[in-house]
MMTF fields as JSON, N, C-alpha, C and O atoms, coordinates in Angstrom:
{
  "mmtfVersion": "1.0.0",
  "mmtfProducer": "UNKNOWN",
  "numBonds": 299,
  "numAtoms": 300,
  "numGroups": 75,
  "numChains": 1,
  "numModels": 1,
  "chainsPerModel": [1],
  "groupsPerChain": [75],
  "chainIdList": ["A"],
  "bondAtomList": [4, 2, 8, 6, 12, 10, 16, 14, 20, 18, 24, 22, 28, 26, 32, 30, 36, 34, 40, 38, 44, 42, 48, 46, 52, 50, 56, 54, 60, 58, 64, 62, 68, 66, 72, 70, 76, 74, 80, 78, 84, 82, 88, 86, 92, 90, 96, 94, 100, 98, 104, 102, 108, 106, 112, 110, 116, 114, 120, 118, 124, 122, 128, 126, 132, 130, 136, 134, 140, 138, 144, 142, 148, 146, 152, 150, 156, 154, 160, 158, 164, 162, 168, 166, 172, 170, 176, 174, 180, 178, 184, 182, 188, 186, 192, 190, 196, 194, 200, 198, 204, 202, 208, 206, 212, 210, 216, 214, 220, 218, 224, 222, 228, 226, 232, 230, 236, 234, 240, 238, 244, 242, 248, 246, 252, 250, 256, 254, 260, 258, 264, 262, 268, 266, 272, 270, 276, 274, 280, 278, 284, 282, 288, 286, 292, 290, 296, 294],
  "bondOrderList": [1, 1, 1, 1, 1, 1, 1, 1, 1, 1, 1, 1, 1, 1, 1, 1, 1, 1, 1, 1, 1, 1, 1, 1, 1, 1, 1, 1, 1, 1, 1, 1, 1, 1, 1, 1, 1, 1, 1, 1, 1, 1, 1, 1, 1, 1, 1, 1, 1, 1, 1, 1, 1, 1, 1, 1, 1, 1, 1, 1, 1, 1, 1, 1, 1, 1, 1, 1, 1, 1, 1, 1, 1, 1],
  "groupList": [{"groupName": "UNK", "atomNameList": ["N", "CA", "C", "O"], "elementList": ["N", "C", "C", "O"], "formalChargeList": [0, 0, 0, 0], "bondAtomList": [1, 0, 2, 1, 3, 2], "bondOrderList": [1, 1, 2], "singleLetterCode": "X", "chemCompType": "L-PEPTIDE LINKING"}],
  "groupTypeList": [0, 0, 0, 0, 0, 0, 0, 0, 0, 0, 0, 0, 0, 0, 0, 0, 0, 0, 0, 0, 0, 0, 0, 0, 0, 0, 0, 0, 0, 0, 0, 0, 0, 0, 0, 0, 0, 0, 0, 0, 0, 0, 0, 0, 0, 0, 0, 0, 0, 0, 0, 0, 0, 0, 0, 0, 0, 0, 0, 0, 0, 0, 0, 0, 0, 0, 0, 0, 0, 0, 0, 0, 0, 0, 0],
  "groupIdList": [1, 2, 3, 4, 5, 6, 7, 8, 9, 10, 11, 12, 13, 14, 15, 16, 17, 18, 19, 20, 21, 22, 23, 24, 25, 26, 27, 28, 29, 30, 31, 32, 33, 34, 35, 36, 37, 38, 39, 40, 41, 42, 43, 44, 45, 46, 47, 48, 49, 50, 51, 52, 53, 54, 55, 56, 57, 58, 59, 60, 61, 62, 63, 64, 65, 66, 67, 68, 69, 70, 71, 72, 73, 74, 75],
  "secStructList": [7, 6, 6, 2, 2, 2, 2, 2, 2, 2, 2, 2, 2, 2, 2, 2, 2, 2, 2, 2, 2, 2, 1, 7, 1, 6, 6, 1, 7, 3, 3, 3, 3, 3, 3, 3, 3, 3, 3, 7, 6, 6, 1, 7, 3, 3, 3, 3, 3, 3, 3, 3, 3, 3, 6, 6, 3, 3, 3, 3, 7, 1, 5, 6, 6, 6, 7, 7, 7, 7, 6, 6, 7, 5, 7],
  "xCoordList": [-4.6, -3.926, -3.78, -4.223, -3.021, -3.087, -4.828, -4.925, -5.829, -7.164, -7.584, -8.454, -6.712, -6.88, -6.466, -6.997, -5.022, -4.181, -4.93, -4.936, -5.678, -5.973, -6.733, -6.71, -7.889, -9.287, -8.661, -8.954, -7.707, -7.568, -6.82, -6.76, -6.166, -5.191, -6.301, -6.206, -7.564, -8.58, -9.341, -9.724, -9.658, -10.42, -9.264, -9.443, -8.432, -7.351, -7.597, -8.262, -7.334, -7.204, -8.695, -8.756, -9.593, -10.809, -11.193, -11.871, -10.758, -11.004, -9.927, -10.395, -8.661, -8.021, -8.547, -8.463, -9.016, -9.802, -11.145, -11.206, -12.162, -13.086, -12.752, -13.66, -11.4, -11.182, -10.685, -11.085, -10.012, -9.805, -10.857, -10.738, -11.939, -13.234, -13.862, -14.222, -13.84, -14.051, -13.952, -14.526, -12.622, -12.121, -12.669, -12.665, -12.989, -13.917, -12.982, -11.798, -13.33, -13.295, -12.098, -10.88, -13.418, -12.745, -11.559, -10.929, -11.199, -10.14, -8.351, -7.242, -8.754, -7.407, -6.822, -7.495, -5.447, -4.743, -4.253, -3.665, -4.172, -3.906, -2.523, -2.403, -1.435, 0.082, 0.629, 0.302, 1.268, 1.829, 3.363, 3.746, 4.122, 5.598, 5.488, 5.039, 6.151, 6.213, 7.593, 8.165, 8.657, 9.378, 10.331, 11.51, 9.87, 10.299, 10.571, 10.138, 11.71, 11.837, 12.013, 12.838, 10.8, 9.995, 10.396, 10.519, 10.623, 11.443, 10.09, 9.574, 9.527, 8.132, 8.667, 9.63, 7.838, 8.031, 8.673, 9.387, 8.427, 9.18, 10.145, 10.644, 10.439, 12.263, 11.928, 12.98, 11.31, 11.207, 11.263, 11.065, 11.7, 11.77, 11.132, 11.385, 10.095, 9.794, 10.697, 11.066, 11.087, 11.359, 11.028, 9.978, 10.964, 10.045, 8.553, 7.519, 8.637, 6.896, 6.227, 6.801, 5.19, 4.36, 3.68, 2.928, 3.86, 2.99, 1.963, 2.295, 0.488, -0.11, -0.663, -0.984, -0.618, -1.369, -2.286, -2.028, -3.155, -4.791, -4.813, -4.911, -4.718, -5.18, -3.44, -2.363, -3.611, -2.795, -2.715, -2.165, -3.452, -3.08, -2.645, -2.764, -2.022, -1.926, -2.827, -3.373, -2.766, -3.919, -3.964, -4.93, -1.979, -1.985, -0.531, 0.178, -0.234, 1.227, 1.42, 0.592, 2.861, 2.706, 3.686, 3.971, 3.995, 4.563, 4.024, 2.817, 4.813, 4.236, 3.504, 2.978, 3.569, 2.541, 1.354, 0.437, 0.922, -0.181, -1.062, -2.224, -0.251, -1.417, -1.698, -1.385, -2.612, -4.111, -4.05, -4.199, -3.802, -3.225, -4.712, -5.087, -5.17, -5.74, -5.583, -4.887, -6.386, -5.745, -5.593, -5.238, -5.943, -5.626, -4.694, -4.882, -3.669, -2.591, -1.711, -1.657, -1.079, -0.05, 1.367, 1.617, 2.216, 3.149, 4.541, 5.453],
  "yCoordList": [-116.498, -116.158, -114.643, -114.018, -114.01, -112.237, -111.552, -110.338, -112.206, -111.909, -111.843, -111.094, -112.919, -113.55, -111.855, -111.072, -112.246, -110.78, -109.694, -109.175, -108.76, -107.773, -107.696, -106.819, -109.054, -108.81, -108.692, -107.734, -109.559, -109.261, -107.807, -107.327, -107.234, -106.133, -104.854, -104.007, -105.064, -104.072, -104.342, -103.379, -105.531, -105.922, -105.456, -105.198, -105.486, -104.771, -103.379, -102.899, -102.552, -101.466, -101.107, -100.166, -101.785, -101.086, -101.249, -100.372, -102.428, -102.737, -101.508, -100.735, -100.931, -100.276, -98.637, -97.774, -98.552, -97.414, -97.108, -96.145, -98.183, -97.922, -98.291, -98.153, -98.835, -99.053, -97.073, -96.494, -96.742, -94.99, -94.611, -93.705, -94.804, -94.485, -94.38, -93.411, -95.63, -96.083, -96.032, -96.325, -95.349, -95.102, -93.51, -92.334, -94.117, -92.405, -91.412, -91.699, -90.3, -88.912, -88.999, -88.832, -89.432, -89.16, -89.87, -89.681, -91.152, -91.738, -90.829, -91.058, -89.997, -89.287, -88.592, -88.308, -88.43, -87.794, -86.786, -86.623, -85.809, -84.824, -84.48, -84.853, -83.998, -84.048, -82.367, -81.72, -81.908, -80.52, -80.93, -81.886, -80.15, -79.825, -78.246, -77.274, -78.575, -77.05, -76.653, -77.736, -75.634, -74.895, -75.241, -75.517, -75.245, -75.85, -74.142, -73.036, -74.799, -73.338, -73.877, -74.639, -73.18, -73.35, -72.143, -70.954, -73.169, -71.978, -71.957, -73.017, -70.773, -70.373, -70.606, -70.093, -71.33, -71.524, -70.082, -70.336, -68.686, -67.699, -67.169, -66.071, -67.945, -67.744, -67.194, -67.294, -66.902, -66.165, -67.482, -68.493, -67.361, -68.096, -67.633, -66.555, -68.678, -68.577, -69.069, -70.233, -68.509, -68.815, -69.677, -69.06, -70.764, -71.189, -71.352, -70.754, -71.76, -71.812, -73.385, -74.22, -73.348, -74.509, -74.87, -74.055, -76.186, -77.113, -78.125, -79.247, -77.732, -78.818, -79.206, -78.536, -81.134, -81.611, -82.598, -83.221, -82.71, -83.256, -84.102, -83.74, -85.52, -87.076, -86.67, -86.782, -86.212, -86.374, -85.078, -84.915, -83.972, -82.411, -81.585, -81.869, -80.355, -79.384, -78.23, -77.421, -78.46, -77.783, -76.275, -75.514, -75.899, -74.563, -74.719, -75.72, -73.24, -73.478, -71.586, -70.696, -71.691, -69.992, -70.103, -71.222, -69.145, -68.738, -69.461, -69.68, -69.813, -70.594, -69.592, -70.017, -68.111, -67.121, -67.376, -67.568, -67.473, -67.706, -68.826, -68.889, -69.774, -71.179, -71.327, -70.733, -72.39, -72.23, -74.093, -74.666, -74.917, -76.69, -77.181, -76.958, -77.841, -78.821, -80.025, -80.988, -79.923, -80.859, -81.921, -82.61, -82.468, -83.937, -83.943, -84.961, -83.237, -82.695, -83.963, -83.771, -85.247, -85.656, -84.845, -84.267, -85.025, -83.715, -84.259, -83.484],
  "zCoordList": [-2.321, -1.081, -0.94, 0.023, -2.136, -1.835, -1.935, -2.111, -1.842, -1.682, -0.325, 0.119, 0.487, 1.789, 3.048, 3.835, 2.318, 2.999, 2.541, 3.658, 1.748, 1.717, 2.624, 3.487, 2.511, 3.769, 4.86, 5.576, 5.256, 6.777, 7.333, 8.465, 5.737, 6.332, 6.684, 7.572, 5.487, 5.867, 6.983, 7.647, 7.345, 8.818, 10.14, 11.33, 9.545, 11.194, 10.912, 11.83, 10.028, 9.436, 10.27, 11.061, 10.042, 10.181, 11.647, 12.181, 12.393, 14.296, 14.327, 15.163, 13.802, 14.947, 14.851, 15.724, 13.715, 13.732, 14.84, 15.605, 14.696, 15.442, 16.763, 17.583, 17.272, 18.55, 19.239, 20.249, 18.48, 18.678, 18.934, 19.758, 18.675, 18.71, 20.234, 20.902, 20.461, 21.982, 23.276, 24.325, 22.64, 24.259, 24.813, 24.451, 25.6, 26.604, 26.616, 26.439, 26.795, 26.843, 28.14, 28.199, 29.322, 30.628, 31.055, 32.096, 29.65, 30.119, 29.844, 30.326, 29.051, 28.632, 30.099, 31.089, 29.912, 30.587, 30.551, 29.482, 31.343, 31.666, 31.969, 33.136, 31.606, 32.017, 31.874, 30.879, 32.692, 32.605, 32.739, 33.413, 32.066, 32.068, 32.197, 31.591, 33.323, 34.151, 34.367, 34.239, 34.659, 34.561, 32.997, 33.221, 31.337, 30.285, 29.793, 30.117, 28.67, 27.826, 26.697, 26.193, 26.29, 25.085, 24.417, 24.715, 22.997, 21.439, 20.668, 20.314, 20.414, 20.151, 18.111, 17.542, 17.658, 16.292, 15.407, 14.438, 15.73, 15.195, 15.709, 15.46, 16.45, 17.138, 18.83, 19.463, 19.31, 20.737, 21.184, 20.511, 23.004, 23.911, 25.103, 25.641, 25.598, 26.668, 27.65, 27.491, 28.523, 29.824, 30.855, 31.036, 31.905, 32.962, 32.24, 32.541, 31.81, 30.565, 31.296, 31.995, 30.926, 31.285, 30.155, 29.62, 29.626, 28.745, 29.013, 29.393, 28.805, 29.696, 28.233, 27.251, 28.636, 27.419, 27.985, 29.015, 27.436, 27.321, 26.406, 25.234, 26.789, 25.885, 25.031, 25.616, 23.591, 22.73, 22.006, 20.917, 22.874, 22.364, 23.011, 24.203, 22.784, 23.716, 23.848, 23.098, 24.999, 25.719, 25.919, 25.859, 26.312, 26.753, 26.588, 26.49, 26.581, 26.47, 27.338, 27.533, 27.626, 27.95, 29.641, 30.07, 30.232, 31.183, 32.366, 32.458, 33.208, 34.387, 35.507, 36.535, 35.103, 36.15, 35.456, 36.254, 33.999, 33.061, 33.024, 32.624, 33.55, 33.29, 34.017, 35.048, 33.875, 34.412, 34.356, 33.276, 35.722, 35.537, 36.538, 37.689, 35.524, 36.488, 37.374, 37.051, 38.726, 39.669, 39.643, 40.599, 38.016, 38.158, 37.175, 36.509, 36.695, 35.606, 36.794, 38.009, 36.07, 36.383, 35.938, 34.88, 37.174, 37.134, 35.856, 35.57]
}
């Protein structure tokens, strides 16, 4: 029986990996947070700053005169 459970924990293990795989490029989303004040990891603060992130990264970060949002950036 604990022979049974390993296969299947590696057969999920291994569909949810190659399912990350799969999913298209063009399906990620695009999201901006715009007027945020952002604490810059060595202590400074941005002001009114804009964060735009892309699928599950960030894309840009920085002053809302500075960025640069694309038009399909859900707000």
């Amino acid at each position: 029986m604990h022979r049974a459970n390993e296969v299947l924990v590696k057969a999920v293990v291994t569909f949810v990996f190659l399912v990350g795989f799969a999913i298209p490029v063009s399906a990620q989303t695009v999201t901006a947070y715009e007027g945020a004040r952002l604490i810059v990891g060595d202590g400074r603060v941005i002001e009114n700053a804009t964060l735009v992130v892309e699928g599950t990264r960030i894309a840009q970060v920085g002053s809302a005169a500075d960025a640069l949002i694309s038009a399909s950036a859900a707000p």
